[in-house]
C-alpha positions as CSV (number, residue, x, y, z in Angstrom):
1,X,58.9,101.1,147.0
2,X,62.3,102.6,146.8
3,X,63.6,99.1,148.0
4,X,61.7,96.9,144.9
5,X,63.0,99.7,142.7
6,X,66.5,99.0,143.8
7,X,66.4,95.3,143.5
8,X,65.2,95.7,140.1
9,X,68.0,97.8,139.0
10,X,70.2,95.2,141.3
11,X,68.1,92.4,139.0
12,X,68.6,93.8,135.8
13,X,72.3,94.9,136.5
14,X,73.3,91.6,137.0
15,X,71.2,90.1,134.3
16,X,73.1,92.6,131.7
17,X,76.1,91.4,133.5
18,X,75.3,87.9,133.0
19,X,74.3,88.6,129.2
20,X,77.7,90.3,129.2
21,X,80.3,87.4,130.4
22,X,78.4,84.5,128.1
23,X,78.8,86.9,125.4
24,X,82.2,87.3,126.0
25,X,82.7,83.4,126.6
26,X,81.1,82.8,123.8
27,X,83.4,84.8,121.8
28,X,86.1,83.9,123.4
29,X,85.4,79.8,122.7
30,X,85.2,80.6,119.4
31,X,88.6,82.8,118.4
32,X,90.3,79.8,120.4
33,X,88.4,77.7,118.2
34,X,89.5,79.8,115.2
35,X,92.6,79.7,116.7
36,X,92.9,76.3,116.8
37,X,92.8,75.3,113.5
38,X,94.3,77.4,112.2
39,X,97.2,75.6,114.0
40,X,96.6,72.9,113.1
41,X,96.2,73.4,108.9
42,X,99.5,74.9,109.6
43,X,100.8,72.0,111.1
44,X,99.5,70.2,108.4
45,X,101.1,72.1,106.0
46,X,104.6,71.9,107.9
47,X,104.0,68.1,107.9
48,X,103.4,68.3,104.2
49,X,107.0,70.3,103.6
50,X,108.6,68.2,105.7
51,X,107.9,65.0,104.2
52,X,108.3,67.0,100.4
53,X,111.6,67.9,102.0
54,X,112.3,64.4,102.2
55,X,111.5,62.8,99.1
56,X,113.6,65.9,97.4
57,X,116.7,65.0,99.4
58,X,116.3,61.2,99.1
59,X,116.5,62.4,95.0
60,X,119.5,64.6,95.3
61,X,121.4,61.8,97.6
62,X,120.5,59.4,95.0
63,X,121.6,61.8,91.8
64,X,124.7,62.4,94.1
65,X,125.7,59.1,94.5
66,X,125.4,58.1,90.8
67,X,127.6,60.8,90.0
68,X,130.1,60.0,92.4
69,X,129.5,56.4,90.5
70,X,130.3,57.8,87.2
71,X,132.9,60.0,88.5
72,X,135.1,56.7,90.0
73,X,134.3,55.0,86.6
74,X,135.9,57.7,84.6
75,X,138.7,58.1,86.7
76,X,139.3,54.5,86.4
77,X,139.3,54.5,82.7
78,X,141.6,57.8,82.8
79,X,143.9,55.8,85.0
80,X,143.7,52.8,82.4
81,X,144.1,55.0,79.7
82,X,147.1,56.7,81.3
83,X,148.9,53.0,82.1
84,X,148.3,52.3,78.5
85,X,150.1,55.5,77.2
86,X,152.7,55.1,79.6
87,X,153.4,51.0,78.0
88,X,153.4,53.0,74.4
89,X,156.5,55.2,75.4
């Protein structure tokens, strides 16, 4: 009797055991799940910066190089203006 006492306990130790590690697995799956994505939304969102990132400097090299446009026109005209007052004297 002492032996079938003992195998139960042996029984129901590694049945609580058992209920134990799947448990745990179980939670574990799902915080890597979780985990997951929440990597990738942040990708996502990195992905979204980067390509807002883009546009924004395509803008300002655009803007840059229509003031460097405007800026060689009006030193052109300075320079005519300049020749011109230079023929008045």
């Amino acid at each position: 009797m002492a032996d079938q006492d003992y195998a139960g306990v042996l029984a129901a130790g590694f049945g609580t055991a058992g209920v134990f590690a799947l448990l745990i697995v179980v939670v574990w799956q799902i915080a890597a799940t979780w985990r997951a994505r929440m990597l990738m939304t942040r990708e996502v969102e990195y992905k979204k910066l980067a390509s807002k990132y883009a546009e924004l400097l395509e803008d300002n090299t655009a803007i840059l190089q229509r003031y460097t446009d405007e800026l060689a026109d009006t030193r052109k005209s300075l320079a005519s203006m300049e020749r011109m007052m230079r023929e008045v004297e």
